[in-house]
GUDREN-80542 format. One record per residue: residue number from 1; x, y, z of N, C-alpha, C in turn. Coordinates in pm, whole numbers. Layout:
<koltis>
  resi    n_c1    n_c2    n_c3   ca_c1   ca_c2   ca_c3    c_c1    c_c2    c_c3
   NUM       X       Y       Z       X       Y       Z       X       Y       Z
...
</koltis>
This chain:
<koltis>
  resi    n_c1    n_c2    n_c3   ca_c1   ca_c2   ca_c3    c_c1    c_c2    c_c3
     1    -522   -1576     -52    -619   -1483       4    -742   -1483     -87
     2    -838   -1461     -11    -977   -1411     -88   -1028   -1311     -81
     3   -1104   -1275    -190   -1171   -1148    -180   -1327   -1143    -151
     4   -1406   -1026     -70   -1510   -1091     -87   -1567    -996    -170
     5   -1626    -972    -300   -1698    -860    -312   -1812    -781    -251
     6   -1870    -690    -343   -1995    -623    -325   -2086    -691    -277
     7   -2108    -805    -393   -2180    -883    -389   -2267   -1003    -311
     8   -2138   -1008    -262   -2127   -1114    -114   -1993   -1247    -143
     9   -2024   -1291    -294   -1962   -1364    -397   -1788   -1343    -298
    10   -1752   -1468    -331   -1593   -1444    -315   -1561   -1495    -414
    11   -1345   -1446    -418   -1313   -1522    -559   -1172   -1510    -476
    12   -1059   -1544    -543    -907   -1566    -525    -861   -1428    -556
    13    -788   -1398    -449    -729   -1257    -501    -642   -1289    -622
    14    -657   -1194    -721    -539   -1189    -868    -471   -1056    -831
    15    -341   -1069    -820    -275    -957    -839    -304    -894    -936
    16    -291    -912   -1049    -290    -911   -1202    -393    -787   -1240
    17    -542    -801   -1164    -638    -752   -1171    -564    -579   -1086
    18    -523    -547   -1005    -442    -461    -901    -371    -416   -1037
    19    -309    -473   -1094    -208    -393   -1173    -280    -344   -1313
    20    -358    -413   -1411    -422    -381   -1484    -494    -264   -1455
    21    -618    -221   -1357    -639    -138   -1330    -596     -34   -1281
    22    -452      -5   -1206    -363      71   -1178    -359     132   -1307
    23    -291      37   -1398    -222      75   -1540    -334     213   -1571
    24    -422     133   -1604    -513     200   -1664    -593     325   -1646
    25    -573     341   -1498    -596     475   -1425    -454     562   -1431
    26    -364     520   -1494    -247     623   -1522    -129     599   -1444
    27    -128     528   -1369       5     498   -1271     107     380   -1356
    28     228     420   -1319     328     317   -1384     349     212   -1360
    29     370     120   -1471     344      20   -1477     418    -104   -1286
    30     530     -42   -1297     602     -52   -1172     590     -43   -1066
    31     505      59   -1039     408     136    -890     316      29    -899
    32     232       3    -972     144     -84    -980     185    -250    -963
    33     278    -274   -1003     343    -404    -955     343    -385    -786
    34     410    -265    -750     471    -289    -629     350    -260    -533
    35     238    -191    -592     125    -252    -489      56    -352    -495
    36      48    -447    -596      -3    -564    -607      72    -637    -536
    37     157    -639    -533     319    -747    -478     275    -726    -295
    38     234    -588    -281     219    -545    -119      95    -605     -64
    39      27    -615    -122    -126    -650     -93    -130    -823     -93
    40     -26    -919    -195     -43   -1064    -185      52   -1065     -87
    41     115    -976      -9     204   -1049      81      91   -1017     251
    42       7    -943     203     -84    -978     343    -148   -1094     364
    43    -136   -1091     500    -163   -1250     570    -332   -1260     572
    44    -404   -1224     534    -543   -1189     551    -561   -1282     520
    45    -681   -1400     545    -791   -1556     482    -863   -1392     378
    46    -918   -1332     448   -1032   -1304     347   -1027   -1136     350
    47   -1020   -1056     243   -1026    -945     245   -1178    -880     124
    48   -1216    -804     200   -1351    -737     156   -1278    -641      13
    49   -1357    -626    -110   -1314    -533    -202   -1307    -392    -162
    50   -1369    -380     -83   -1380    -215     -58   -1235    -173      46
    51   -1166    -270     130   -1105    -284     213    -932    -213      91
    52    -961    -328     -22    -847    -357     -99    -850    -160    -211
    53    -971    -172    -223   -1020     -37    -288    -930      68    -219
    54    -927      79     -82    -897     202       7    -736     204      50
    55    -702      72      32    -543      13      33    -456      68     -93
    56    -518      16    -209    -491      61    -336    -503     188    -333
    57    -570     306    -334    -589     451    -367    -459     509    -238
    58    -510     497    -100    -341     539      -7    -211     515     -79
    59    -192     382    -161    -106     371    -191     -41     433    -275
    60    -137     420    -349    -110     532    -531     -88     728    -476
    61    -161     737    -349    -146     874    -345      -5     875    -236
    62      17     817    -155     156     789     -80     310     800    -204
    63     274     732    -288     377     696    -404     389     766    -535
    64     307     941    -486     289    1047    -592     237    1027    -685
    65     101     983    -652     -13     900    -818    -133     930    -762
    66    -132    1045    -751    -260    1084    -692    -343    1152    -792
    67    -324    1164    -938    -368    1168   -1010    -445     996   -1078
    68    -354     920   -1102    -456     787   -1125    -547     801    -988
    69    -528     755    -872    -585     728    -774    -725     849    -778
    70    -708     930    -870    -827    1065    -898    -915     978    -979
    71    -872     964   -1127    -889     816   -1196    -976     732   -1142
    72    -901     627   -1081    -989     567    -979   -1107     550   -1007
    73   -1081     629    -861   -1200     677    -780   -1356     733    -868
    74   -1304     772    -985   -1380     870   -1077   -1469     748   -1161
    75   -1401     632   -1203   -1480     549   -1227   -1543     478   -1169
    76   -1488     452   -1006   -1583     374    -960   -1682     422    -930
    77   -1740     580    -899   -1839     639    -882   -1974     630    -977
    78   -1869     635   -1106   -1968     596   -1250   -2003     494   -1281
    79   -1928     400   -1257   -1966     262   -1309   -2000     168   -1200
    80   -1955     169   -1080   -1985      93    -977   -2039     158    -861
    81   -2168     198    -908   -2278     292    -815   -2312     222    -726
</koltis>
């Protein structure tokens, strides 16, 4: 699968990237596997970042991490205006 960004730019989806940032917004390390793991098993050619953005946060708040998924959201407001 690909991603396309903001930008227009595409790149290869990395799971890796899904879980790192999970981590780091406070969700366990495990939750975060298991939405990365959910997201490479979609059949999509090409998925938009914002698409994967809104996939990721349902998920984290579905799976009682609605505190990272607060996280989040909180940085992307700040840093990715």
């Amino acid at each position: 699968m690909e991603i396309k960004k903001r930008s227009g730019s595409t790149e290869v989806f990395m799971p890796e990237k899904v879980v790192v940032s999970a981590v780091k917004c406070g969700c366990p390390y495990n939750t975060a596997r298991e939405i990365a793991s959910s997201l490479s098993s979609r059949t999509e050619a090409v998925m938009e970042s914002t698409e994967i953005r809104k996939y990721v946060l349902s998920e984290l708040r579905s799976k009682g991490q609605s505190s990272a998924a607060d996280s989040w959201e909180s940085y992307d407001k700040e840093k990715k205006k």
